[in-house]
C-alpha positions as CSV (number, residue, x, y, z in Angstrom):
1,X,4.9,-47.6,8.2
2,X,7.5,-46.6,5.5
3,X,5.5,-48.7,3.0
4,X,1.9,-47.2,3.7
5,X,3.2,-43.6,3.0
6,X,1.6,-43.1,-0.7
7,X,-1.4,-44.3,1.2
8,X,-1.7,-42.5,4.4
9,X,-0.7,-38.8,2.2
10,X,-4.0,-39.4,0.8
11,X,-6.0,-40.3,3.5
12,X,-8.2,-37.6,4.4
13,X,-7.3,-37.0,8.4
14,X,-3.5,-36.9,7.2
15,X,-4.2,-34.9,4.4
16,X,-1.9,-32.2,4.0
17,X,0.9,-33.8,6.2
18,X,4.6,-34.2,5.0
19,X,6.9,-37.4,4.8
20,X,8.6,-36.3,7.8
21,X,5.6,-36.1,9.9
22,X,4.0,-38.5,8.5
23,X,7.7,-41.4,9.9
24,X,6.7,-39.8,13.3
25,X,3.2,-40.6,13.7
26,X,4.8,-43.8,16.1
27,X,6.2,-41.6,18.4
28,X,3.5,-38.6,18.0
29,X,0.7,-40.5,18.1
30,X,1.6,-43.9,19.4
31,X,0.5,-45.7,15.8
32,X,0.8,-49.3,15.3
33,X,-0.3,-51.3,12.7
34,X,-2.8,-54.4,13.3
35,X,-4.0,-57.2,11.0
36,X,-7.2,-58.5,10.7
37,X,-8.2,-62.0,9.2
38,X,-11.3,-62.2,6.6
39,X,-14.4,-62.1,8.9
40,X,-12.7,-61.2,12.2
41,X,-13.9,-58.8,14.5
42,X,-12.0,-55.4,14.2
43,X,-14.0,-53.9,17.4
44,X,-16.8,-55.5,19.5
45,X,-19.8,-53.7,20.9
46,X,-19.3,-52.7,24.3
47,X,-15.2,-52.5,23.4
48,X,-13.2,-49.3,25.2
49,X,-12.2,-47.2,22.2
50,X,-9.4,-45.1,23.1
51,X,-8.1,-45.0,19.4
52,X,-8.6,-43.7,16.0
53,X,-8.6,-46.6,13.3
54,X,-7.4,-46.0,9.4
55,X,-8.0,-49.0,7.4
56,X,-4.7,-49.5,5.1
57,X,-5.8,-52.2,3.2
58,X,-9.1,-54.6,2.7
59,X,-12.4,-53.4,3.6
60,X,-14.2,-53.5,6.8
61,X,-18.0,-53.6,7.1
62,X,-19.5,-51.1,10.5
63,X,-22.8,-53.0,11.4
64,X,-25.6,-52.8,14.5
65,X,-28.1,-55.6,15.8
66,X,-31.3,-54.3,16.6
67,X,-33.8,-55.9,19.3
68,X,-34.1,-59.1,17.5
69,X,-30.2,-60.0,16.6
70,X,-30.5,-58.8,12.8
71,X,-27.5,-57.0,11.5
72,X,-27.7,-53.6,10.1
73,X,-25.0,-52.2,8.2
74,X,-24.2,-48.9,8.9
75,X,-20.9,-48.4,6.5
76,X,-18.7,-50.0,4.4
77,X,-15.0,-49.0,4.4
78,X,-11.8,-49.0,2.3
79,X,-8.2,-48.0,2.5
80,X,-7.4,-45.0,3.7
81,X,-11.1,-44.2,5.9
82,X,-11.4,-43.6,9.2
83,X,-13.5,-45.1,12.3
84,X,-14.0,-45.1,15.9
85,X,-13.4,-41.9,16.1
86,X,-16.4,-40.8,17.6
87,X,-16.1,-43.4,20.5
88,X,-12.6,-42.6,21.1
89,X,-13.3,-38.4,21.1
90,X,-16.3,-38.9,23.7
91,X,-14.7,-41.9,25.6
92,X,-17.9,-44.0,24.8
93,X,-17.9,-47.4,24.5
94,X,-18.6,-49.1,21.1
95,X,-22.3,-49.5,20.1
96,X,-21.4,-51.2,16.9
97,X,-18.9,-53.9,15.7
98,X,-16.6,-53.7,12.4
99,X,-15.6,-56.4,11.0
100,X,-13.3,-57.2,8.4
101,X,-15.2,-58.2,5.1
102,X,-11.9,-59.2,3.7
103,X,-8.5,-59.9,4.9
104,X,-7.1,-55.7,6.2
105,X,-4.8,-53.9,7.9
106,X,-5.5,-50.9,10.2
107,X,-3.6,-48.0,11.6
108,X,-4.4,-47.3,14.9
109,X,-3.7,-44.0,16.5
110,X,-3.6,-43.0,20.2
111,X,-6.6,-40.1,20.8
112,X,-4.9,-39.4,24.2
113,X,-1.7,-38.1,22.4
114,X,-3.9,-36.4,19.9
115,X,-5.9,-34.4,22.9
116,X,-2.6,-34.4,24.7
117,X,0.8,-33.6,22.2
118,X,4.3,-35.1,23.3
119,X,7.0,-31.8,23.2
120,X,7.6,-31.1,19.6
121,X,4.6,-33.1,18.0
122,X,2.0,-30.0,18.6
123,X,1.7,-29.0,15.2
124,X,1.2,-32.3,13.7
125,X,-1.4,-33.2,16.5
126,X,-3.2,-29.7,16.1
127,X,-3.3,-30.6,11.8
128,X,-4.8,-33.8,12.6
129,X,-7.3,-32.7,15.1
130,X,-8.3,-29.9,12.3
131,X,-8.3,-32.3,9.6
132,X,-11.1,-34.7,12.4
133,X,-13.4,-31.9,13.0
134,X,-13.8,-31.6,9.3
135,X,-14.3,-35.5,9.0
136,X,-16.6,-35.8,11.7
137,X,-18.8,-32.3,10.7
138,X,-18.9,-34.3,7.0
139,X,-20.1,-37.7,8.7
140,X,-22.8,-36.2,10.5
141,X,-24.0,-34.5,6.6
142,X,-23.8,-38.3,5.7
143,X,-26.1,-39.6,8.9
144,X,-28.5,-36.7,8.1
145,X,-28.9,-37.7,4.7
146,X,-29.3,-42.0,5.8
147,X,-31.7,-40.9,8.3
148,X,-33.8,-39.0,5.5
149,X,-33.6,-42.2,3.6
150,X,-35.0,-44.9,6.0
151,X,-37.4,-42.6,7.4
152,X,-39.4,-42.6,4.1
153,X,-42.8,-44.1,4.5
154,X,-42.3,-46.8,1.8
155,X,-39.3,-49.3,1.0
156,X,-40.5,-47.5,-2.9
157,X,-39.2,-44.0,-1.8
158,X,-36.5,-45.1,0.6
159,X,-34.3,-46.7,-3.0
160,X,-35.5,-43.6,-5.2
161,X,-34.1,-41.7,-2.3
162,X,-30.7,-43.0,-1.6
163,X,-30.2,-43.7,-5.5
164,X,-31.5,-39.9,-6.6
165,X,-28.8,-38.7,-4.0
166,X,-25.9,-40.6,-5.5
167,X,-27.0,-38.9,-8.7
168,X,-26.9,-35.5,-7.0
169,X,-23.7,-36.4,-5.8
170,X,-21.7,-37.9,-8.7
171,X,-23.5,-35.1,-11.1
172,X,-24.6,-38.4,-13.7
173,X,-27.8,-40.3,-14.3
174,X,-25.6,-43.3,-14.4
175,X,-23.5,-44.2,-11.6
176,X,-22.1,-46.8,-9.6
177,X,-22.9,-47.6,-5.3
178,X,-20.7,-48.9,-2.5
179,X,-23.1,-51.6,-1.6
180,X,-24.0,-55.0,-2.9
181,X,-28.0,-56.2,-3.0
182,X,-27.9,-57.6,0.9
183,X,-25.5,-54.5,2.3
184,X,-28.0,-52.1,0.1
185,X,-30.6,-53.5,2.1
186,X,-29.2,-53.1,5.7
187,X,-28.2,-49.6,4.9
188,X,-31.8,-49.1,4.2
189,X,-33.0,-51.2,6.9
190,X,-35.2,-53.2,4.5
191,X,-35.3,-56.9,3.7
192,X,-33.4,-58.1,0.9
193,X,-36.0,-60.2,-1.3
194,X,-38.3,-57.1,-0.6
195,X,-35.7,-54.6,-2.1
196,X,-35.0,-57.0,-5.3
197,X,-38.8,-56.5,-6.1
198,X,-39.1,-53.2,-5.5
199,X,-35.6,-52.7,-7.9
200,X,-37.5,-55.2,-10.6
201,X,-40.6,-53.4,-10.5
202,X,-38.8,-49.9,-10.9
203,X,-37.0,-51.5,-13.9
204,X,-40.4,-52.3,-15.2
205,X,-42.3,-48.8,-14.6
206,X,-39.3,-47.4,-16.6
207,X,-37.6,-45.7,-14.0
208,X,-34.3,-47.3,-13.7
209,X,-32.4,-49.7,-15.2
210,X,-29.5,-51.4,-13.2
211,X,-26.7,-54.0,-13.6
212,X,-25.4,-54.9,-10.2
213,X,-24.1,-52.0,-8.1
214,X,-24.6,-49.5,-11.7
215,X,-27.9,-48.1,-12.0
216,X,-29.1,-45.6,-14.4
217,X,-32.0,-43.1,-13.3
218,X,-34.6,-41.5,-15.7
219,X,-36.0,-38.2,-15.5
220,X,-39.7,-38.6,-13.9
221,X,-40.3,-36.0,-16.1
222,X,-39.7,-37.9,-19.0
223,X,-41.7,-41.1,-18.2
């Protein structure tokens, strides 16, 4: 744990905890550390979740199968985000699996001891629980906006969508996204060769320009 402290002070359901509490999140909350090969499974669908997970290191990649078996991702995560923590706070079981996209490391942390403090940890546990109904009030802002995406009537406004969101968010014309060409495609639930004509044609009209995961957006106003 001792090593992961820079780390975990910055993590957002942590945030604003000391050293001191954060060398007795073992005994508070029952945390252990787990490691996670390149392309293992992290959790399964249908899995009991009875804890919250913090990646500390790699990335791990939250993804669903619809009706026919193909994989849609849902999220992408790095060190120092949480998961699972809506399965473990309704005691549902998993509907999606994470895997680890790259050799990780995840902090798991008992829910039970979060709802239920050992003597002395009640603070700390009420902090935490504060800091998770922030998180999961700013996920379901996140779903909102994903649903708004997908459900536009063409795979067109569904990229113009997402991307004119980004530039909302990071204030800039030019930015860079999470997501590669085939992980950009699951998150909008559209095939990837479809996607990669509907970027190049974009391009073409004018309205973007793009190099990898860094696109620009023009002003429609402007064109």
């Amino acid at each position: 744990m001792q090593k992961f402290l820079p780390l975990l002070e910055t993590a957002p359901l942590l945030a604003g905890l000391g050293t001191e509490q954060l060398e007795a999140l073992p005994r508070a909350l029952d945390a252990r550390v787990q490691v996670f090969a390149r392309g293992e499974i992290v959790l399964h669908v249908g899995d009991a979740v009875r804890a919250l997970g913090i990646v500390l290191s790699g990335r791990l990649e939250i993804s669903q199968e619809d009706y026919h078996g193909n994989a849609v991702l849902l999220a992408g995560l790095s060190a120092g985000e949480l998961f699972a923590e809506s399965f473990a706070c309704t005691g549902r079981h998993s509907t999606v699996q994470v895997r680890a996209a790259e050799k990780a490391q995840v902090l798991w942390l008992s829910f039970a001891r979060l709802r239920a403090p050992s003597p002395g940890f009640a603070l700390l546990c009420a902090h935490v629980s504060a800091n998770l109904t922030e998180m999961l009030a700013r996920k379901n802002i996140f779903l909102t906006g994903r649903i708004a995406h997908i459900s536009k009537r063409t795979l067109r406004e569904k990229v113009l969508s997402y991307l004119f969101e980004v530039s909302a968010q990071t204030g800039s014309r030019s930015f860079t996204i999470p997501f590669d060409r085939r992980q950009l495609a699951e998150y909008l639930a559209a095939d990837r060769s479809a996607l990669s004509a509907v970027l190049g044609r974009l391009r073409g009209e004018g309205v973007l320009t793009f190099r990898k995961n860094h696109f620009t957006l023009y002003d429609a106003r402007e064109l």
